[in-house]
C-alpha positions as CSV (number, residue, x, y, z in Angstrom):
1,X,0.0,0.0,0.0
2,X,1.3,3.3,-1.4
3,X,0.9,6.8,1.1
4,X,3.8,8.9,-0.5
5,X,5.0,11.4,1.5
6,X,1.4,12.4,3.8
7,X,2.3,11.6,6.9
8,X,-1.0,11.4,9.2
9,X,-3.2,14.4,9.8
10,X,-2.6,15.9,12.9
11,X,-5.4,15.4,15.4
12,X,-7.0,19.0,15.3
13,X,-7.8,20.3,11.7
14,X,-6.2,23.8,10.9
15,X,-8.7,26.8,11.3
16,X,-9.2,27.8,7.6
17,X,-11.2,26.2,4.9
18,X,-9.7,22.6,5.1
19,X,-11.6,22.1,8.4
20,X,-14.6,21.4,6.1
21,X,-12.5,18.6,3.9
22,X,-11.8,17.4,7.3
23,X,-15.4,16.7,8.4
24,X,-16.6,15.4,5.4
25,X,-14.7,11.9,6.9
26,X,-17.6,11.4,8.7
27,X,-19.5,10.5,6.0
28,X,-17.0,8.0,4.6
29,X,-16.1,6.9,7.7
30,X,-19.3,5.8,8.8
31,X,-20.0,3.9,5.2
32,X,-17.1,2.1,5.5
33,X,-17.7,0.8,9.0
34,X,-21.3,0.0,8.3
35,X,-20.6,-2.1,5.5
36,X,-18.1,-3.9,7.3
37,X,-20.5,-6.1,9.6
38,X,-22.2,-7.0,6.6
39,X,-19.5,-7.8,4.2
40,X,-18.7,-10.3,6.9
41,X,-21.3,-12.2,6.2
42,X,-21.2,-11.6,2.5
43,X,-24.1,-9.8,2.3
44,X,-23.3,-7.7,-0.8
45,X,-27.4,-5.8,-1.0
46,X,-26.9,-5.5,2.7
47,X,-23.4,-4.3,3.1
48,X,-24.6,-2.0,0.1
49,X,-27.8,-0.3,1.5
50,X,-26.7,-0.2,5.4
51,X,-23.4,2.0,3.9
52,X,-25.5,4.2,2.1
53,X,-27.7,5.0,5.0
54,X,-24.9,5.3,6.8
55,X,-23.8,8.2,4.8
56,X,-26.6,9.8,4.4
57,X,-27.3,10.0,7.8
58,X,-23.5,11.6,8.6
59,X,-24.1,13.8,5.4
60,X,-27.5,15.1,6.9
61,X,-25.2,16.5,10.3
62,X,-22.8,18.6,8.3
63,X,-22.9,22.5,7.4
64,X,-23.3,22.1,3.4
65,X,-26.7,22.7,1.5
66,X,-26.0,19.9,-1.2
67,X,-28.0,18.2,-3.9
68,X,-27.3,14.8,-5.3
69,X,-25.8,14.3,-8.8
70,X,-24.3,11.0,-8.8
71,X,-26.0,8.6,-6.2
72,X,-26.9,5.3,-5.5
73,X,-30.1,5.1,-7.5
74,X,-29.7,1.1,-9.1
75,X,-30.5,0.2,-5.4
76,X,-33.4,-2.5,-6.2
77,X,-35.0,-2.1,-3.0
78,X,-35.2,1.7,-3.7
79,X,-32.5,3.8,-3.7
80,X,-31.2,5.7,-0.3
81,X,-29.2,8.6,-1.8
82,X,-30.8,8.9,-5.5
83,X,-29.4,11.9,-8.0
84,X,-31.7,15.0,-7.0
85,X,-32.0,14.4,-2.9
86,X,-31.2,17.4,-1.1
87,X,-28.9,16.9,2.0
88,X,-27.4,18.7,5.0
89,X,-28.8,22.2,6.0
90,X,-31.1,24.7,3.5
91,X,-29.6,27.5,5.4
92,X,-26.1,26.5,5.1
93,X,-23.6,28.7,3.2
94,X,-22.4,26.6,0.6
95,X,-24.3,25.2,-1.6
96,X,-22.7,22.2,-3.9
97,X,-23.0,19.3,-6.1
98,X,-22.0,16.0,-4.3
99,X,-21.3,12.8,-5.6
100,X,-21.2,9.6,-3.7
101,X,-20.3,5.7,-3.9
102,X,-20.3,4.2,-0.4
103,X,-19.5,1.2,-1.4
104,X,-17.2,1.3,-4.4
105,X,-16.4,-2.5,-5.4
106,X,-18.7,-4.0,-3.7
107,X,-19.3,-7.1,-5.8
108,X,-15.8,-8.0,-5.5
109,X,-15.7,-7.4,-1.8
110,X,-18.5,-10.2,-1.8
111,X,-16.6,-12.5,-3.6
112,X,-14.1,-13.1,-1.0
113,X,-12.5,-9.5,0.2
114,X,-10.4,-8.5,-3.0
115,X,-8.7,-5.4,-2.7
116,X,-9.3,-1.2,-3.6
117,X,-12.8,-1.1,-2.3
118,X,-13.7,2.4,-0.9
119,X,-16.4,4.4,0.2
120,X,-16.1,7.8,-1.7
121,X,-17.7,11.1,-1.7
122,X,-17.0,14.1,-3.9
123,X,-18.0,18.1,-3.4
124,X,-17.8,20.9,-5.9
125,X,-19.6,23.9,-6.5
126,X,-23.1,24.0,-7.1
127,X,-24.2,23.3,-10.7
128,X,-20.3,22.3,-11.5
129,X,-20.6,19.0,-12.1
130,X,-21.5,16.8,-15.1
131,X,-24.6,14.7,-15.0
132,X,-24.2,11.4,-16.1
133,X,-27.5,10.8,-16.8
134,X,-28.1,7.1,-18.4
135,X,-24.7,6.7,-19.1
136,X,-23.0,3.8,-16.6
137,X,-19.6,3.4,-18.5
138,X,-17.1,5.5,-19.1
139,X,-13.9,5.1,-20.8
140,X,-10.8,6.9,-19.0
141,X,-7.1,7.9,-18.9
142,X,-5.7,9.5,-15.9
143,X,-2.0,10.3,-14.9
144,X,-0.1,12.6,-13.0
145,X,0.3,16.1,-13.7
146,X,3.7,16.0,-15.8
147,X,1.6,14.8,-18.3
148,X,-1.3,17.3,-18.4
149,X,-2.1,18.5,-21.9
150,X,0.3,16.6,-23.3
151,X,-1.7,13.2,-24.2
152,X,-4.5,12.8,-26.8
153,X,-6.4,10.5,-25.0
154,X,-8.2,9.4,-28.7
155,X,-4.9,8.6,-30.1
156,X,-4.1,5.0,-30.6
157,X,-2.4,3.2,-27.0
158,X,1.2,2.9,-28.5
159,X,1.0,7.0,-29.0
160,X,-0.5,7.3,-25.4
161,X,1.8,5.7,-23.8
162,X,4.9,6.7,-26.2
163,X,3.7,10.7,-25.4
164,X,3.4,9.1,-21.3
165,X,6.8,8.2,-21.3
166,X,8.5,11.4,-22.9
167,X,6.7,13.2,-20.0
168,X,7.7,11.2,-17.3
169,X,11.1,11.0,-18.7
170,X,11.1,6.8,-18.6
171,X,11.6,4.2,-21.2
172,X,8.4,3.1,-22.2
173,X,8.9,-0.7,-20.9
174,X,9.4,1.1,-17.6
175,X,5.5,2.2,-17.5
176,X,3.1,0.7,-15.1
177,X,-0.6,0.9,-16.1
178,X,-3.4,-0.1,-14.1
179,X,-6.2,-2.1,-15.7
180,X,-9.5,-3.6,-14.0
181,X,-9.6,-7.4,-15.7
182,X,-12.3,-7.5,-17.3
183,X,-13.0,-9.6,-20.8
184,X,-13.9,-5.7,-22.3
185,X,-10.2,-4.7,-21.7
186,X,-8.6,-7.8,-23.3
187,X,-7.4,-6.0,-26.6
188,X,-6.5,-2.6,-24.4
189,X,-4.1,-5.1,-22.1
190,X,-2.9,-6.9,-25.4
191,X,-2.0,-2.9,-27.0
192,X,-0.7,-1.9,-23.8
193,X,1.6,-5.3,-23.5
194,X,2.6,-5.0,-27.2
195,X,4.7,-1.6,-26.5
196,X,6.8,-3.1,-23.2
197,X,4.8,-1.3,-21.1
198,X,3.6,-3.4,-17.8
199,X,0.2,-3.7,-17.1
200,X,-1.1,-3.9,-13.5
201,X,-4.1,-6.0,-13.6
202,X,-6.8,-5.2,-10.9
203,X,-10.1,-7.0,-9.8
204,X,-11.8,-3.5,-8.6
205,X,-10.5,-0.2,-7.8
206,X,-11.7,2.0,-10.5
207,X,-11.6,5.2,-8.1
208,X,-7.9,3.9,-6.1
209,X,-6.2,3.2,-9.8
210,X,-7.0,6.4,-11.0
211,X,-6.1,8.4,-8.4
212,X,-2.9,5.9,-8.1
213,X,-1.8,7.3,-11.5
214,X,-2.5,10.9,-10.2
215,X,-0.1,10.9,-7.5
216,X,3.4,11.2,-8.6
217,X,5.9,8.0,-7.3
218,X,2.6,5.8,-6.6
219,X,4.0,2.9,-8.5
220,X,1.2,3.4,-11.2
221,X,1.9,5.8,-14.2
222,X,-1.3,5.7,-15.6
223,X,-5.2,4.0,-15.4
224,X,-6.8,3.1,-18.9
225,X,-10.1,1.4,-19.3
226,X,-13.6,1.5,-19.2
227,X,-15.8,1.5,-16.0
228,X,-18.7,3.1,-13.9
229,X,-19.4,6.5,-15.1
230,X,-20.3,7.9,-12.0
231,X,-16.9,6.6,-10.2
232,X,-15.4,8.7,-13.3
233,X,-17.6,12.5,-12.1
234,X,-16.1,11.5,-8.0
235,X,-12.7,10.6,-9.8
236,X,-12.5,13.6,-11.7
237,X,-13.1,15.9,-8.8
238,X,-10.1,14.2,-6.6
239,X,-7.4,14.5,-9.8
240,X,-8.2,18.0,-10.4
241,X,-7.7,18.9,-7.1
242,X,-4.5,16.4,-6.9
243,X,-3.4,18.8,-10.6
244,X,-3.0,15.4,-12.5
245,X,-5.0,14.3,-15.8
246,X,-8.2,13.0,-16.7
247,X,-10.1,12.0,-19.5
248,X,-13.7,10.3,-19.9
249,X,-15.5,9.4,-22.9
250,X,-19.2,8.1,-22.8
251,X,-19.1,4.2,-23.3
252,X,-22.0,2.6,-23.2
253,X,-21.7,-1.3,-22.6
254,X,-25.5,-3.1,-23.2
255,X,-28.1,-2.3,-26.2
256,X,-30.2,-0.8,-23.5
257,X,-27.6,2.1,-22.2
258,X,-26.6,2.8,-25.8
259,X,-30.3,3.2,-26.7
260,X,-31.0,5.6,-23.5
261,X,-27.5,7.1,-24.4
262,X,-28.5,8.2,-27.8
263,X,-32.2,9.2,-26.5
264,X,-30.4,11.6,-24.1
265,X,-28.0,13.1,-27.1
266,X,-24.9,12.1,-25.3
267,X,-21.9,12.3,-27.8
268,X,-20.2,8.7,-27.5
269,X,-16.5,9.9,-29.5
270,X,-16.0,12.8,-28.0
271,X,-13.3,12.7,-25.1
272,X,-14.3,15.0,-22.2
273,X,-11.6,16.8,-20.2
274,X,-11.4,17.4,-16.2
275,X,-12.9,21.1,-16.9
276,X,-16.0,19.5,-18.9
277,X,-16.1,17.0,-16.4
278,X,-15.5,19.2,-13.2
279,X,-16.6,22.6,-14.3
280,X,-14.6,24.4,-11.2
281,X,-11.4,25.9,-9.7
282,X,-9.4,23.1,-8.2
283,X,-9.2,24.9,-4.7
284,X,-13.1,24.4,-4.3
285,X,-13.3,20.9,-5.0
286,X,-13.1,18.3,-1.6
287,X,-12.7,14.6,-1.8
288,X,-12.7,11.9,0.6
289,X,-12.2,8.4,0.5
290,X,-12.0,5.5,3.3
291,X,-10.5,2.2,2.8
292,X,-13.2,-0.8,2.9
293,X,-10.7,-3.5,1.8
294,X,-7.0,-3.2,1.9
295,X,-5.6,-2.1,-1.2
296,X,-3.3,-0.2,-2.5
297,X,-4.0,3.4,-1.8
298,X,-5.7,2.5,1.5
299,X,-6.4,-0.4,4.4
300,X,-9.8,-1.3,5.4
301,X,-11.0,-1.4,8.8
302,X,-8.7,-3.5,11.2
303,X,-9.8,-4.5,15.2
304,X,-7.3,-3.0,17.4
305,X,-6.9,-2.7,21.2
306,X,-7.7,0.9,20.5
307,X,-11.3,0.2,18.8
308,X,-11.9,-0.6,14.9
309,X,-8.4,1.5,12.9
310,X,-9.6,3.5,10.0
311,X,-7.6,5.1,6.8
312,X,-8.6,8.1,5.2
313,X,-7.7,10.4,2.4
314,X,-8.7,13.7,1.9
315,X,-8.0,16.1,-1.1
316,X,-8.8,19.5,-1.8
317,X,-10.6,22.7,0.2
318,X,-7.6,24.3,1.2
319,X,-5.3,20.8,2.0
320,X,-1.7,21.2,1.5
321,X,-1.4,18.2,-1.0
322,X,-3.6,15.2,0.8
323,X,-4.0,13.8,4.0
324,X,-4.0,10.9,4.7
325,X,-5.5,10.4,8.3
326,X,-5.7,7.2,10.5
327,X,-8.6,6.8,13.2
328,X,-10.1,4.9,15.6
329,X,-14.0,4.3,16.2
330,X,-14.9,2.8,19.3
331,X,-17.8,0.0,19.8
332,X,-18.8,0.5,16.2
333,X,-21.8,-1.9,16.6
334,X,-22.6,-4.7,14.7
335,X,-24.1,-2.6,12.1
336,X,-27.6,-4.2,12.0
């Protein structure tokens, strides 16, 4: 597991505008242990709809006047924080967009504990971020920021990665990209392969792999591939504030999403960058994300003499760099 150079957040937050990014942890926080008495059991729908409550319950203490763009709304037994709910306090100052995945890789974490999961939550300016609509995939590229504006994320992978390397200053076959394996990315593995490059093959972690290839000396030089559409509006958000690159291009997966794709008018070529994606200065953006499973960018919870031991990371609203905090919840309850 990577942490760069963050060293653990000291106890009391600074008194300017971070002490916001700090408090959104509670939402996070609280998903994360909630799914964790469920995930137990392997109770994927439960460990799924007791984190979302979970957050939304936290989200509904703190001083933010907030409505819903990317939610949970494919719940079946009705979704607990669907696109459009209005959260936290009316009379709050700042009013934003907020996108959420408390559980992000659940069905892996069901089949036996596989690594990346997080529970996620992005904030940014009211009315700043893109709507995803009826698209669920997304094809992306995200790096770190030597390499902003200097990749054409349409051009074939050989160019990608040849223009990757120049900016890092690195042989090609010295790359690492991260992939999820998953039968759609068989011909993107055999390009990437093809060039020397490495590719680092991942079960789940479409949130931790990009925002491994945002941080500079992670190990991962880059994330290509297609997944969830809404982890790519909460990803964008945490690389703009980290200043590394992103690209998303609607990429619909079944007949039925390319059928409600085209009835919505969503272009399916055009690549969109972080400022289409994440219409917003980079100092007004906040991110959060706890560790469910232990992965690469973060643990899970672990049972300590101290109480249940929780990792964090927090990006944005003032935050020199990111934090990356650990904590402690006592008697967290069974959850149920």
């Amino acid at each position: 597991m990577y942490h760069g150079s963050s060293a653990a957040a000291p106890a009391d937050p600074p008194p300017f505008r971070s002490a916001f990014t700090y408090a959104l942890r509670a939402a996070t926080e609280a998903a994360a242990v909630a799914a964790r008495a469920w995930l137990a059991e392997g109770d994927r729908p439960g460990a799924a709809r007791a984190s979302a409550e979970a957050m939304r319950r936290a989200l509904g203490t703190l001083a933010l006047n907030g409505t819903l763009v990317v939610g949970d709304e494919a719940d079946v037994a009705g979704p607990v924080l669907p696109p459009g709910l209005v959260l936290g306090q009316a009379d709050a100052a700042d009013a934003f967009d907020i996108a959420v995945d408390p559980v992000e890789g659940t069905s892996y974490l069901a089949q036996g504990g596989l690594n990346n999961a997080l529970s996620v939550l992005a904030l940014a300016p009211a009315g700043s971020l893109f709507r995803p609509g009826p698209a669920f995939y997304m094809e992306k590229m995200a790096g770190p920021p030597a390499v902003v504006g200097r990749i054409d994320p349409a051009a074939p992978v050989a160019e990608r990665l040849r223009c990757l390397a120049e900016a890092l200053d690195k042989p090609v076959r010295d790359l690492v990209v991260y992939v999820q394996e998953k039968p759609r990315h068989r011909r993107l593995v055999e390009a990437i392969q093809a060039t020397g490059a490495r590719v680092a093959l991942h079960a789940a972690g479409d949130v931790a792999g990009a925002l491994m290839a945002a941080i500079p000396g992670s190990g991962v030089d880059a994330m290509m591939g297609t997944g969830g559409t809404p982890e790519g509006v909460i990803t964008a958000c945490a690389v703009k504030a980290l200043g590394g690159s992103f690209h998303g291009r609607i990429n619909p997966q079944l007949n039925t999403e390319r059928m409600a794709v085209a009835a919505a008018g969503m272009d399916t070529e055009r690549w969109m960058s972080l400022d289409d994606m994440v219409a917003a200065p980079a100092h007004s953006l906040h991110f959060c994300a706890t560790g469910i499973a232990d992965g690469l960018l973060l643990n899970g919870p672990a049972e300590t003499p101290e109480g249940l031991c929780l990792q964090t990371l927090l990006v944005g609203g003032g935050l020199p760099g990111r934090q990356v905090l650990t904590s402690w919840v006592r008697n967290p309850g069974a959850g149920r």
